[in-house]
C-alpha positions, 0 to 999 in steps of 0.5 A, spaced: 910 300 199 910 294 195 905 288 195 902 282 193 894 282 196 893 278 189 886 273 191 885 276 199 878 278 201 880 285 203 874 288 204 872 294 208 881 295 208 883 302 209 888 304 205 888 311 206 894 315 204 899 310 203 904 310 198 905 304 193 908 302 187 908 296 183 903 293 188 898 287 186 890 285 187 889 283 181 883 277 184 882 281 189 875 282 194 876 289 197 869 291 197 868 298 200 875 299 200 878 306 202 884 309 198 882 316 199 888 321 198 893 315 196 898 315 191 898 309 187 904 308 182 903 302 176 897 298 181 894 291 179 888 292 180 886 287 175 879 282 176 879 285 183 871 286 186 872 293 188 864 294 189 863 301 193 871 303 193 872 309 194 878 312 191 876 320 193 882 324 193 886 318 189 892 319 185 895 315 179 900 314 176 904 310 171 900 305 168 895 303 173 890 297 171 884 295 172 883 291 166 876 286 167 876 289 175 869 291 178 867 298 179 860 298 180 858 303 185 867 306 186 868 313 188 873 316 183 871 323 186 877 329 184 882 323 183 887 325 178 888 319 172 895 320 169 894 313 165 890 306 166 887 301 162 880 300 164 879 295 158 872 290 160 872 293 167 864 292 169 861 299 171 854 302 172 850 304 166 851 311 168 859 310 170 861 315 164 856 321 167 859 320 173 865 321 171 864 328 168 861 330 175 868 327 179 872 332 177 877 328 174 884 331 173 886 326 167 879 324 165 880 325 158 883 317 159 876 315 159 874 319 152 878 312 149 872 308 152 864 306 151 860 301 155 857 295 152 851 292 155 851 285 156 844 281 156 844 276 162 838 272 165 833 274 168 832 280 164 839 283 168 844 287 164 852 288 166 855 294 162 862 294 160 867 298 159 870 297 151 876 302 148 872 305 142 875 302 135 
């Protein structure tokens, strides 16, 4: 499969299982989302709102990209990573934690990242991932 889903509200989509190359959602709301046991090759997933995810079982490869997307509450349980860019993606505070418990195979990718945090108004923060310097 290859698509352009770019700046669609997909949420609550079920993308279990499929087989895509080169697809795009860059912009794209797919909050609760399913690509449990998916193989995604060179996938833009850049800006998109990806809010309770869930990528369980997920392969990568290529180079993947969720460059500025949001990962907040996203399930990367057992997913194998062979290369992605998660540059100013927003994640949890505890993202990088997370990560070690998930069994990722490949997670040395994000061994390149920290996370910053941003100060908002009313004492709400956002955190995001940097590659280190």
């Amino acid at each position: 499969m290859e698509s352009n889903l770019s700046n669609l509200n997909i949420s609550n989509s079920t993308f279990n299982g499929i087989t895509d190359h080169f697809s795009k959602f860059c912009y794209s709301g797919i909050i609760n989302g399913e690509f449990r046991n998916a193989h995604l090759q060179s996938t833009d997933f850049s800006n998109a709102y990806l809010n309770g995810a869930d990528f369980t079982q997920a392969i990568f490869t290529g180079r993947t990209n969720f460059n500025d997307a949001i990962l907040l509450n996203v399930n990367f349980n057992e997913v194998q990573i062979d290369s992605a860019n998660f540059e100013g993606a927003e994640v949890s505070a505890d993202f990088l934690d997370k990560v070690k418990k998930w069994n990722i195979i490949g997670n040395e990718i994000f061994t390149e990242y920290s996370i910053v945090t941003h100060f908002l108004e009313n004492n709400n923060y956002k955190y995001i991932l940097r590659k280190k310097m």
